[in-house]
C-alpha positions, 0 to 999 in steps of 0.5 A: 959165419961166426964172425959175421954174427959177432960184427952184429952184435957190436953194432949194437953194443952201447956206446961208452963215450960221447963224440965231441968233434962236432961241440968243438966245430960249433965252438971253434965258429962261436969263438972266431965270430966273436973275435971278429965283432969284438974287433971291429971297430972304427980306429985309426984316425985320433979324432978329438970329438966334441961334447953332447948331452946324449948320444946313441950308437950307430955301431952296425956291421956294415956301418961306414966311418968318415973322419975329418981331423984337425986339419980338415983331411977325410978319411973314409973308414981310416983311409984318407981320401979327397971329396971326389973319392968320398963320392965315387966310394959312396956310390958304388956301397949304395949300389951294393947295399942302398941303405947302409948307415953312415957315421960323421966324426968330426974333430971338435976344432975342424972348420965346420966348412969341411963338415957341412960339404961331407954332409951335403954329399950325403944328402945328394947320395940321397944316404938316409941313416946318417948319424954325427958321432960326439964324445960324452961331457965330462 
């Protein structure tokens, strides 16, 4: 019995450190969410963008990227694909999340042909949050 008293008495006795695991738990999740948005970003495809006075940023987590180089090939976030692949991968974002943004990079020499038919695709997607994507003057 005298040791079943002694265990009481332990319980009560005041703690002399403090648990960290769960401070390290919340800072491992931080750290790692960081990493994540740092990086994401839209890379791949050397696009040379041409020149506006004012620009504004469409950077948002779920935000599609479609380049055309100098050369006119698309590229869907840094993948290349045709017109008919574009559409087909268009729709089925817009089925899983109907209104998400849309970023158009196009190279400062491309034909302005090749723009116009990504954007009029757009628009028969009925894709609202559109945006062209252009450098910044020198």
């Amino acid at each position: 019995m005298a040791s079943a008293s002694s265990m009481d008495d332990d319980d009560d006795a005041p703690v002399d450190g403090i648990n960290i695991t769960p401070l390290v738990d919340v800072l491992m999740v931080v750290l790692v969410m960081f990493i994540l948005t740092a990086t994401a970003q839209v890379s791949g495809i050397q696009v040379n963008l041409p020149k506006a006075s004012s620009t504004v940023s469409l950077t948002q987590p779920k935000t599609k990227a479609i380049s055309i180089n100098d050369v006119g090939q698309i590229f869907l976030d840094a993948y290349p694909v045709t017109l008919p692949e574009l559409e087909d991968r268009l729709r089925t974002e817009k089925a899983l999340s109907p209104d998400f943004p849309v970023i158009v990079r196009g190279d400062a020499t491309v034909q302005y042909q090749k723009v116009v038919e990504v954007l009029d695709l757009m628009r028969r997607l009925e894709l609202s949050q559109v945006g062209l994507v252009t450098g910044k003057p020198n």
